[in-house]
Backbone as numpy.savetxt, mean C-alpha at the origin, in Angstrom:
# Nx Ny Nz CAx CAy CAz Cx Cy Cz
-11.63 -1.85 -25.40 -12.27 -0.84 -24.55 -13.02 -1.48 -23.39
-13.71 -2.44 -23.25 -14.27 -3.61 -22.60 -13.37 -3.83 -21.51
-12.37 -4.22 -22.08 -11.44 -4.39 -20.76 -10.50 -3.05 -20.12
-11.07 -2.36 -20.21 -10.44 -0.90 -19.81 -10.87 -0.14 -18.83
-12.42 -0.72 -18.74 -13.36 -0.04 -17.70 -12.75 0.39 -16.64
-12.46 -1.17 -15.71 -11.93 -0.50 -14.45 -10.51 0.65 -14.33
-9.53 0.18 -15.78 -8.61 1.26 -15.33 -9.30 3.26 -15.65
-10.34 2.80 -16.32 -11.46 4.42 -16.62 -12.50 4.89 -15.29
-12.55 4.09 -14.37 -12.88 3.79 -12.95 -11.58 4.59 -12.59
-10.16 4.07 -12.29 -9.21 4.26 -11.41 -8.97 5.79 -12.01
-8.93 6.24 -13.20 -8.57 7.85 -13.57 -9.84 8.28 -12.53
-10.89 8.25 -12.98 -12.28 9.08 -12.80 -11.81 9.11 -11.25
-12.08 8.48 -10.78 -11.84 8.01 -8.86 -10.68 8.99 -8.57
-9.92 8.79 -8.88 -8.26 9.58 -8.48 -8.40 11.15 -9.06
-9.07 10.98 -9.81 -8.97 12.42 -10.21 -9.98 12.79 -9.52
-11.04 12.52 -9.45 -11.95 13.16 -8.16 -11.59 13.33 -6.83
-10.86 12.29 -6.52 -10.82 12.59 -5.38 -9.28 13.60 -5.32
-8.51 13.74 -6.14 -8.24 15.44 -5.84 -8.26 16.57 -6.34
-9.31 16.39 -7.31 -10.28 17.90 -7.12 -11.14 18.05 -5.94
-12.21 17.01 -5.46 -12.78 16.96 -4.34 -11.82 17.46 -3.06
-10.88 16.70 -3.12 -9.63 16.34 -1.92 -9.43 17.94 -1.50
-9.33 18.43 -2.77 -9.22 20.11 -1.54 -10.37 21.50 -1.95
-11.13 20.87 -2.92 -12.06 22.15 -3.24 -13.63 21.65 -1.88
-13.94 20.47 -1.75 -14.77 20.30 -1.01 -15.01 20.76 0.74
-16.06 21.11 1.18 -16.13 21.77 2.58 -15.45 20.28 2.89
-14.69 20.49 3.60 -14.45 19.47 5.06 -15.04 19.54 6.74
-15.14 19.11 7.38 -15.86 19.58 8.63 -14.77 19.85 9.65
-14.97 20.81 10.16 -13.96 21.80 11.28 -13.71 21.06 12.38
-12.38 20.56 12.46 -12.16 19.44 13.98 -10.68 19.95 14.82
-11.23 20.18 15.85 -9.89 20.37 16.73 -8.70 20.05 16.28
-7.48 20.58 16.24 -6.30 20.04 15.92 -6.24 19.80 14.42
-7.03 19.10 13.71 -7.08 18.53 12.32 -6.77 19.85 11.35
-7.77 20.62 11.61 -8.19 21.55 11.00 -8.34 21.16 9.10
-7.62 21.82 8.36 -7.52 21.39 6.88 -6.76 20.46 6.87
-6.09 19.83 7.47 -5.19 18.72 7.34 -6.05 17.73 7.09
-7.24 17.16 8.08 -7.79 16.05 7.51 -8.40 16.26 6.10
-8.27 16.73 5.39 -8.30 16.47 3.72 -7.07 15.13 3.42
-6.55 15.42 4.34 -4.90 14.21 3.91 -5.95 12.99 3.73
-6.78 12.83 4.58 -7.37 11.84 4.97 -7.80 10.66 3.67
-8.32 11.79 2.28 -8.17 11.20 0.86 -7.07 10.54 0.67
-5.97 10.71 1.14 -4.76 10.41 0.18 -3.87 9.49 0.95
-3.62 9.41 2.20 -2.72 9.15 3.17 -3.80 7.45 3.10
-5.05 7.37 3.77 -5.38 6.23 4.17 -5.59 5.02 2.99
-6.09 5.84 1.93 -6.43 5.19 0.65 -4.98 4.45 0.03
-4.09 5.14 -0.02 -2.64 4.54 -0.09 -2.50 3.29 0.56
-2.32 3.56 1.80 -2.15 2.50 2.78 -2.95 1.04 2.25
-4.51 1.18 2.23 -5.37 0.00 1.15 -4.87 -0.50 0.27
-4.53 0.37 -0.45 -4.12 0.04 -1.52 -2.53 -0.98 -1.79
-1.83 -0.30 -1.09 -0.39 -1.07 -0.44 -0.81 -2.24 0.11
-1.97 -2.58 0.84 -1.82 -4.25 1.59 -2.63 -5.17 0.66
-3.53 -4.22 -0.66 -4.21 -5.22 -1.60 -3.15 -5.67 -2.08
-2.00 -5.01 -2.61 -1.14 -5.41 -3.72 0.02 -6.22 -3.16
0.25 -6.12 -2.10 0.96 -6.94 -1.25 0.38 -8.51 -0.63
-0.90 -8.28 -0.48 -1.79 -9.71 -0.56 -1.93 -10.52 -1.82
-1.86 -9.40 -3.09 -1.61 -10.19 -4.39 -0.10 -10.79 -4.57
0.75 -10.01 -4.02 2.16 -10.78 -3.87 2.48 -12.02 -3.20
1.64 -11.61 -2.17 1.87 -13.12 -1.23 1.00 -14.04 -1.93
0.00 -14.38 -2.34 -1.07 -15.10 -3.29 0.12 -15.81 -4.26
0.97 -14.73 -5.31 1.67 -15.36 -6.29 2.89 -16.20 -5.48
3.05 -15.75 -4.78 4.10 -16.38 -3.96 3.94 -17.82 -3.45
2.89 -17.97 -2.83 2.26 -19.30 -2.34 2.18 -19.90 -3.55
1.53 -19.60 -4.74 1.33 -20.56 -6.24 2.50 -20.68 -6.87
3.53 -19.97 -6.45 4.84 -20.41 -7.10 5.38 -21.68 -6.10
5.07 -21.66 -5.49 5.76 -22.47 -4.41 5.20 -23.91 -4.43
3.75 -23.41 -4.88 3.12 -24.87 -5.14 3.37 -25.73 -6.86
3.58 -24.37 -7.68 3.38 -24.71 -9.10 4.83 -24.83 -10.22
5.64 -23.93 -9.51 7.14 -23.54 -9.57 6.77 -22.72 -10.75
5.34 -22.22 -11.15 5.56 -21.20 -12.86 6.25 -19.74 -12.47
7.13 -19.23 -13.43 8.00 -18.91 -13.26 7.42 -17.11 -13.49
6.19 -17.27 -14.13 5.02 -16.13 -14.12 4.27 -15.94 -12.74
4.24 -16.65 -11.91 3.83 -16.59 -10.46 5.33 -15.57 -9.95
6.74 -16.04 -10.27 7.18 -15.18 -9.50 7.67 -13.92 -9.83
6.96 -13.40 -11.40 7.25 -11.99 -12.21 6.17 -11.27 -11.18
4.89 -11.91 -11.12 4.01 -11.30 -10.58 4.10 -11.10 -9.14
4.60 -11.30 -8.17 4.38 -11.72 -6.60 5.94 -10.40 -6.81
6.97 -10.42 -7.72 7.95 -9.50 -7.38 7.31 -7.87 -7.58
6.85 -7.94 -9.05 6.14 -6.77 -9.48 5.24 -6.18 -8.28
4.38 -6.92 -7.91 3.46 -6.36 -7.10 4.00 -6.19 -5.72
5.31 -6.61 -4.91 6.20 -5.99 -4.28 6.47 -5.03 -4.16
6.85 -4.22 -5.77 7.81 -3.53 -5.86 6.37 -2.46 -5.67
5.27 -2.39 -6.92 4.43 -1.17 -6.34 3.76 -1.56 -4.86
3.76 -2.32 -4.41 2.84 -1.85 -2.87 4.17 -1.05 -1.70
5.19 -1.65 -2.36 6.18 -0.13 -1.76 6.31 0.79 -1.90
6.48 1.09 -3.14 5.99 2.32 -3.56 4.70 3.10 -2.87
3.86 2.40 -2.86 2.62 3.03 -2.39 2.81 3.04 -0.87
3.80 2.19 0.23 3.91 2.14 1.56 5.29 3.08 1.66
5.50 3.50 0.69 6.89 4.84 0.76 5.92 6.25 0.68
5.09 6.70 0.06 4.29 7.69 -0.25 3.36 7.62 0.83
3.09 6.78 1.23 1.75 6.31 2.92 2.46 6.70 3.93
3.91 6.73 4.17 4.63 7.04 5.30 5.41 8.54 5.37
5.06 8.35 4.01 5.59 10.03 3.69 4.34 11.32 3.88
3.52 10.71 3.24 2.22 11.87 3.72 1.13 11.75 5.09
1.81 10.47 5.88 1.92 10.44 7.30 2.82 10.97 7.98
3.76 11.01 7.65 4.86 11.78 8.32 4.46 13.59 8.39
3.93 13.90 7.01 3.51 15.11 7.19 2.60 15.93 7.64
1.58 14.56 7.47 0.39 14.95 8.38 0.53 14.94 10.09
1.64 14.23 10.16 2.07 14.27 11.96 2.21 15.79 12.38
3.31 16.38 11.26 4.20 17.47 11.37 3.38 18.37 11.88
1.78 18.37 11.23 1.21 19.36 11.41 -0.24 19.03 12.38
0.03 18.11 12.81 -1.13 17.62 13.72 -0.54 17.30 15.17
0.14 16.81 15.48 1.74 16.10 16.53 2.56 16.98 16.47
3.08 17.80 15.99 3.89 18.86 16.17 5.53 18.11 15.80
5.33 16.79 15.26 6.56 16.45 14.96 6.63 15.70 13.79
7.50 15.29 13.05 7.80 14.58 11.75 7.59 13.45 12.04
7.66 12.96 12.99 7.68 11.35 13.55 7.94 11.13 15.09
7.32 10.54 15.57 6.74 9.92 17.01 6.99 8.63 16.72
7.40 8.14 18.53 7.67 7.22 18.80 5.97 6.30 19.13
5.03 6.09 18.14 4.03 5.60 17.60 4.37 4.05 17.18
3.25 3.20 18.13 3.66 1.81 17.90 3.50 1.73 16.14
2.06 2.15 15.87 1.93 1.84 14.69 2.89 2.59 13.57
3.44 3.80 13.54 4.12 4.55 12.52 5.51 3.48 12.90
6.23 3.24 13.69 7.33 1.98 13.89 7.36 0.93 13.59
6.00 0.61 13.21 5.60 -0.72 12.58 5.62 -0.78 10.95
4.91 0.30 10.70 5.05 0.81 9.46 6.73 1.20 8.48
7.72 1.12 9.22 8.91 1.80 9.30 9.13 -0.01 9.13
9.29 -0.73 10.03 9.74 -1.89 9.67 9.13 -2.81 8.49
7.94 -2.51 8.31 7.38 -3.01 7.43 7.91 -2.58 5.83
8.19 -1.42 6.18 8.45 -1.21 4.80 10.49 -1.43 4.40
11.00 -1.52 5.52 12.52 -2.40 5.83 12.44 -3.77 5.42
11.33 -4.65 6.00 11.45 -6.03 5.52 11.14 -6.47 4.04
10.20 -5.70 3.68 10.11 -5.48 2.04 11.41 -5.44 1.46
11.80 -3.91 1.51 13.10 -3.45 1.10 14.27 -4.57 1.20
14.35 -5.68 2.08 15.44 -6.64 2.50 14.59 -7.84 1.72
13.60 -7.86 1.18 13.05 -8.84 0.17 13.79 -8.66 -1.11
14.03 -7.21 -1.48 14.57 -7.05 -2.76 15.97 -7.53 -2.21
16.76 -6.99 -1.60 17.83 -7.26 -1.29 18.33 -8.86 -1.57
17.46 -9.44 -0.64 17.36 -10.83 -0.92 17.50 -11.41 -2.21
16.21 -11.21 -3.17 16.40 -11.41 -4.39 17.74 -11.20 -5.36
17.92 -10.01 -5.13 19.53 -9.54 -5.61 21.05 -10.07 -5.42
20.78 -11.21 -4.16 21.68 -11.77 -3.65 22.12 -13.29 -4.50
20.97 -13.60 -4.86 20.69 -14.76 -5.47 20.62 -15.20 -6.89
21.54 -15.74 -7.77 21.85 -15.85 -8.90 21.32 -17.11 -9.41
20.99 -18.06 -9.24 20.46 -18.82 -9.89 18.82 -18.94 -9.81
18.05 -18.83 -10.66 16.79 -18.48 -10.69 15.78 -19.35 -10.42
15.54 -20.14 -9.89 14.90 -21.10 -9.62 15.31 -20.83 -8.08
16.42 -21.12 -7.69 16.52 -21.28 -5.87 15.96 -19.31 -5.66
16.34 -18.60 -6.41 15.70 -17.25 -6.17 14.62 -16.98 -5.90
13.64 -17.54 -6.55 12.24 -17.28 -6.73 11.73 -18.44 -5.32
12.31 -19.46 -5.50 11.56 -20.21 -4.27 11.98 -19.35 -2.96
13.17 -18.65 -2.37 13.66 -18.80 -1.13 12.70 -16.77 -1.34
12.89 -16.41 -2.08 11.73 -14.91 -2.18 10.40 -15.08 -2.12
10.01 -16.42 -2.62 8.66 -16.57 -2.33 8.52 -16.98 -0.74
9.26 -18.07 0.05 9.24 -18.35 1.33 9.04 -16.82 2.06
9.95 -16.43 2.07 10.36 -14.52 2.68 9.22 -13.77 2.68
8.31 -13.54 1.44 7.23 -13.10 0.78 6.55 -13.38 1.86
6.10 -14.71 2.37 4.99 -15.11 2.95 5.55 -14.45 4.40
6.30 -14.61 5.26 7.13 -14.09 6.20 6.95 -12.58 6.36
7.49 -11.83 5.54 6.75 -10.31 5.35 5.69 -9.93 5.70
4.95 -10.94 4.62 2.99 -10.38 4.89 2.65 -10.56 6.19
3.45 -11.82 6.79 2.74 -12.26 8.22 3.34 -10.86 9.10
4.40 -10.98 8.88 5.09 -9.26 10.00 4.41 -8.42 9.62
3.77 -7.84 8.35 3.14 -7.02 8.12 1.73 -6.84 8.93
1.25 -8.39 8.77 -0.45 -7.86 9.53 -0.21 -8.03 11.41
1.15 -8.50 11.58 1.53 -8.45 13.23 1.83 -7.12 13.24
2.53 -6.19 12.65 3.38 -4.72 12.41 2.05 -3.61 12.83
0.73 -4.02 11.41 0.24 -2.82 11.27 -0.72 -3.03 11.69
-1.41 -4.25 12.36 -3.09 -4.86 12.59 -3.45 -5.32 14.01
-2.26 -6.00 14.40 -2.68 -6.35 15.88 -1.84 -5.79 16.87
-0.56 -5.34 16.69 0.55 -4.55 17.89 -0.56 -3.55 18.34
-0.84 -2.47 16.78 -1.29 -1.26 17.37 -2.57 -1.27 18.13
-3.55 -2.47 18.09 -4.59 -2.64 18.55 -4.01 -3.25 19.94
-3.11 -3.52 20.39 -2.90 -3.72 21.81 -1.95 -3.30 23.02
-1.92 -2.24 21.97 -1.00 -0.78 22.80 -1.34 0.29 22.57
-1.58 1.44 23.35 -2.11 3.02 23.29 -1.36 3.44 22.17
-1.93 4.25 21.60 -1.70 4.62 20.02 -1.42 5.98 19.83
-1.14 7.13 19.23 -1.63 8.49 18.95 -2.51 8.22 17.53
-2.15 7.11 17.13 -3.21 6.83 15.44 -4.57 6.93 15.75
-5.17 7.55 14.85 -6.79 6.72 15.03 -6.88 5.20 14.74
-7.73 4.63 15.58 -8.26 3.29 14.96 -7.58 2.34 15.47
-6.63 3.06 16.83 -5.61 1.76 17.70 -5.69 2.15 18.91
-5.60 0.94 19.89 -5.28 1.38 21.13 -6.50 2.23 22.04
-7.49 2.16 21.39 -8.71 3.12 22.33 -8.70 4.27 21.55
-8.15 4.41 20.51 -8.24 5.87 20.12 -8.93 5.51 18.60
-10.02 5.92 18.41 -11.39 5.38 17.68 -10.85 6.11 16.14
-11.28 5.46 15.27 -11.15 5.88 13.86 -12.20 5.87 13.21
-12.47 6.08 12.20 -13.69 5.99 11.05 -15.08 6.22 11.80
-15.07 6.74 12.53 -16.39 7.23 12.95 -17.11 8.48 12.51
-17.98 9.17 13.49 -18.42 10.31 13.05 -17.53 11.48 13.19
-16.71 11.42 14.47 -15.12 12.43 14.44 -14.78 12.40 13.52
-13.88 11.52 12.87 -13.01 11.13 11.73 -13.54 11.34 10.01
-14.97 10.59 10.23 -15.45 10.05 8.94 -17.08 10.67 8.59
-16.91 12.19 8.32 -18.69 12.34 8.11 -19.29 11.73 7.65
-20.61 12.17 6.95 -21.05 12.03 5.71 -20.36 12.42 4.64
-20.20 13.61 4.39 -19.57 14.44 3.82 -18.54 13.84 3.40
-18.00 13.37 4.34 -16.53 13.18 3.67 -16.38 11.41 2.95
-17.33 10.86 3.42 -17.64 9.36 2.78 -17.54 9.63 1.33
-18.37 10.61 0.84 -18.43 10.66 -0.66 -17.22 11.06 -1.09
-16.03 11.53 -0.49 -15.11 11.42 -1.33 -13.94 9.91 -1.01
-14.51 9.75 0.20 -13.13 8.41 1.09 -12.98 7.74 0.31
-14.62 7.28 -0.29 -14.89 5.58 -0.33 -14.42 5.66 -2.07
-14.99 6.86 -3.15 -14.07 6.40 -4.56 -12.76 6.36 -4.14
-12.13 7.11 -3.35 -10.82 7.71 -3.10 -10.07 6.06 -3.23
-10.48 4.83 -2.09 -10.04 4.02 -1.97 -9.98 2.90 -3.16
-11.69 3.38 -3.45 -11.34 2.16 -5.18 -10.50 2.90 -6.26
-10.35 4.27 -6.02 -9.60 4.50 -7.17 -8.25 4.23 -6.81
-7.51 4.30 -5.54 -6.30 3.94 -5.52 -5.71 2.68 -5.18
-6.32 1.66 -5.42 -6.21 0.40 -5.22 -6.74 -0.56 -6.86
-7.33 0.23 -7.62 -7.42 0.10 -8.85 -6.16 0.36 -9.59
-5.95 2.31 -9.58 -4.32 2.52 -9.87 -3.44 1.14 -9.39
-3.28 1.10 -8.49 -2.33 0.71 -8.16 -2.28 -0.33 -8.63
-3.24 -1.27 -9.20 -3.53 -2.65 -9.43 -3.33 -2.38 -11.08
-3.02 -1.41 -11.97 -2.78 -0.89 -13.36 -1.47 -0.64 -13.18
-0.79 -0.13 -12.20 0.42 0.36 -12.48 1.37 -1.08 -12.02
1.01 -2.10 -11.14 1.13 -2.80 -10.92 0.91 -4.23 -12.37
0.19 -4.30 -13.00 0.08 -5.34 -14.32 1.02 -4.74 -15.36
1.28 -3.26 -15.48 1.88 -2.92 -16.28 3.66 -2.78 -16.34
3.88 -2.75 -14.97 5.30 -3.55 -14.65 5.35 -4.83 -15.11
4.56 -5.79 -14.67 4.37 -7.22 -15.21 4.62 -7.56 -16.90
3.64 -7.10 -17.76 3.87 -6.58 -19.11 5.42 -6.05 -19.03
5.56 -5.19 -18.60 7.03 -4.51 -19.20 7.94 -5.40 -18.64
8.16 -6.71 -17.48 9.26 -7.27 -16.93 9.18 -8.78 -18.34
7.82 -9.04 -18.29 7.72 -9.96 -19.30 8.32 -9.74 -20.35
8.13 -8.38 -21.38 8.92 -8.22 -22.46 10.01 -7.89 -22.58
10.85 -7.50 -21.25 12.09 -7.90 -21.04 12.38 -9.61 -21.20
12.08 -10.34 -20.60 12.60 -11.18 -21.03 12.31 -12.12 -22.24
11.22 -11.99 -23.15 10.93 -11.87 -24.28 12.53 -11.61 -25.59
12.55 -10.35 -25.03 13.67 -9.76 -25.87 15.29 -10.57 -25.69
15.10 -10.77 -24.51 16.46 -11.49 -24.18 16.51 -12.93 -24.59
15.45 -13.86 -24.31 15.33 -14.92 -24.96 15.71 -15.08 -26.60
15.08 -13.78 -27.23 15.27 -14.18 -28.79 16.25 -13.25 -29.28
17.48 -12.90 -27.62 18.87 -12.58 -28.25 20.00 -13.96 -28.15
């Protein structure tokens, strides 16, 4: 039970924040209107996707230095959910466009960045899949790994900060402020983010566990 806390953190958090997410006043903003409620779900994702993807690249670099073969269960696993979580981030961005932008998708440095980012991932697995002997697999996925993350923080961190944006938080167009970010709405942002970067960091060990006892089973066939 001791060691359970934080995943009793990640329920409590997630589940608050969507009961909060749509029973709570939100504050009335041009254009936004009820949409920024997304604001729980859409940005907190996104966090959560570059923690677990920084834990990938982490295992990646220690495989590379250590060759343990548990560095590269972990650096794949945690791949696979921070996509997951950057497939659901682009999806309830996409919808929040629909109804804020008047379109499903804009030619947006950052939403294009996001689009490739989550392609070069996707061509990580690919990669892996290509490659049959397990040792040259794991090294030439771990190289790639590191390659990714770097396109990733060029993709989603510095392009959009040096080109006009329709995003908040790029390009002159201000984010997390008092527009964006009340009071009000802090009390639900900020669990919102530890709870989904916690999840994600549970659903993420528990692939790990389940890839491990796959090969567990196969060994002592």
């Amino acid at each position: 039970m001791k060691k359970a806390w934080w995943k009793i953190i990640a329920v409590v958090f997630v589940l608050y924040t969507i009961i909060a997410g749509f029973l709570f006043k939100v504050p009335a903003q041009p254009i936004l209107h009820e949409t920024i409620r997304n604001l729980y779900f859409h940005v907190p994702m996104w966090f959560a996707m570059m923690t677990i993807l920084f834990i990938s690249l982490w295992h990646s670099i220690k495989y590379l230095g250590k060759s343990n073969p548990e560095s590269d269960i972990v650096a794949t696993e945690a791949a696979h959910t921070g996509i997951l979580l950057g497939i659901l981030g682009i999806t309830t961005g996409s919808v929040w466009a629909r109804y804020t932008w008047g379109a499903w998708w804009v030619a947006d440095t950052k939403l294009n960045g996001a689009a490739i980012t989550i392609l070069i991932y996707l061509a990580y697995f690919v990669l892996r899949g290509s490659i049959d002997e397990e040792q040259k697999r794991a090294r030439i996925a771990a190289v790639y790994n590191i390659f990714a993350y770097v396109m990733l923080t060029v993709f989603l961190m510095i392009l959009p900060r040096m080109t006009d944006s329709l995003h908040p938080g790029n390009g002159g167009n201000p984010g997390f402020n008092n527009y964006d970010l009340d009071s009000t709405m802090r009390i639900v942002f900020y669990p919102a983010v530890i709870g989904w970067i916690l999840l994600a960091v549970w659903i993420f060990t528990l692939r790990v566990r389940l890839q491990k006892l796959k090969q567990k089973i196969l060994i002592n066939e």
